[in-house]
C-alpha positions in Angstrom: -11.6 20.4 -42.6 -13.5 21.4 -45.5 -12.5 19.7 -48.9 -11.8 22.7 -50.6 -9.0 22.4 -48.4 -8.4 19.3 -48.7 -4.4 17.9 -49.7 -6.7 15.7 -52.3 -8.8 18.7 -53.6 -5.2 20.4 -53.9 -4.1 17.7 -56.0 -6.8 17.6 -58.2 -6.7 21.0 -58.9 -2.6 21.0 -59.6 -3.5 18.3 -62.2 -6.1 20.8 -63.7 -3.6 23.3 -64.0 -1.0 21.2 -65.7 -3.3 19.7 -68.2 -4.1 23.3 -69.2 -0.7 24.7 -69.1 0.4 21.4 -71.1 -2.4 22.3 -74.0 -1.0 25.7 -74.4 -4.6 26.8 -73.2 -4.7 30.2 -71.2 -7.2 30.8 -68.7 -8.9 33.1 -71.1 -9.2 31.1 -73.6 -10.9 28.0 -71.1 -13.2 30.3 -70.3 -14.1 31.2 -73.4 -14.7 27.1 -74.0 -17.1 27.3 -71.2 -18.6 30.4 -71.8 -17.3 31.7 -68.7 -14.9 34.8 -67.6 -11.1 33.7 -67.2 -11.4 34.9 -64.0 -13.9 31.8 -62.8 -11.0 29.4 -64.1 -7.9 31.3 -62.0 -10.6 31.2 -58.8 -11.0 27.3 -59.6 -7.3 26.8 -60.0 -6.0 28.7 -57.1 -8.6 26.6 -55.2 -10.8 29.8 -54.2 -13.9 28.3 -55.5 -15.6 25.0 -54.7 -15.6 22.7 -58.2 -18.6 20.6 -58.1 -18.7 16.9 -60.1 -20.6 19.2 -63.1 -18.6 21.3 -63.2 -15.4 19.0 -63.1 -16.5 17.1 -66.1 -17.2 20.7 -68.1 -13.9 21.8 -67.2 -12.3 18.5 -68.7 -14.1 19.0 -71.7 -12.9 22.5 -72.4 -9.9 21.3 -71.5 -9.9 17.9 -73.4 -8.8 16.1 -70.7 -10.2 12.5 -69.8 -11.9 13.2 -66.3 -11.0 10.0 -65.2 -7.6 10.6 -65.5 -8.0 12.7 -62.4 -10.0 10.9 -60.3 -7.8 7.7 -60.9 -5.0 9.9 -60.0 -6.7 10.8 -56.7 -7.3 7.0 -55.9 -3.9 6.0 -56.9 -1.8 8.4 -54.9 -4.3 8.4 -51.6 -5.5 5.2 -50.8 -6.9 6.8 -48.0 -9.5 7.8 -50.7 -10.7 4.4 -51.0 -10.5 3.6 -47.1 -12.7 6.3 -46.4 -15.4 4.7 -48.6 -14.9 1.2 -47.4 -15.1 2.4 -43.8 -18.3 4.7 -44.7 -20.0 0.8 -46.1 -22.4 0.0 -43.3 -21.0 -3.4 -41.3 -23.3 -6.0 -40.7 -23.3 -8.0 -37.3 -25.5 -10.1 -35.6 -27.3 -10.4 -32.3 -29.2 -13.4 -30.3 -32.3 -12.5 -29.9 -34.0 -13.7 -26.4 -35.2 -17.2 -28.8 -32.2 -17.9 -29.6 -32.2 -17.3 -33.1 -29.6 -15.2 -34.7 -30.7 -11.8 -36.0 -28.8 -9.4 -38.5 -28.0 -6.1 -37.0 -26.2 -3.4 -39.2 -24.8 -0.8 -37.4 -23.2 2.7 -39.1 
């Protein structure tokens, strides 16, 4: 599945939208902030465009918002967030080697 599509990606973009909405902010005038057309903003928030980690923290700019505020969001609601990473961390194990000595192996 790509994360655009993501139940995570979903919910970071809902948060994006209230922040806005909660500011009084329309899309027009975000995109103004960024020097962008209003029409980049709805594409972002309707999750029709990809939002990269640049972008993000431009967006929370215009928007005021405290970018961590989202991501902590993410990793408080989805723990599966952080079990993905721990389970990406390469796992060390060890072999005998034909001397007998033992000899770190790390595996993916």
């Amino acid at each position: 599945m790509k994360t655009i599509y993501s139940p995570e990606y979903q919910r970071l973009l809902k948060w994006l939208r209230a922040v806005r909405r909660e500011k009084g902010l329309t899309m027009r005038e975000v995109g103004a902030r960024l020097g962008l057309p209003h029409s980049w903003v709805g594409k972002i928030e309707i999750g029709e465009r990809r939002l990269d980690v640049v972008e993000y923290l431009r967006l929370c700019q215009a928007l005021q918002a405290d970018p961590h505020e989202g991501l902590n969001r993410l990793l408080n609601e989805t723990g599966k967030i952080a079990e993905l990473l721990r389970a990406a961390e390469p796992r060390a194990s060890y072999r005998s080697t034909r001397h007998g000595r033992a000899e770190k192996k790390v595996s993916p």
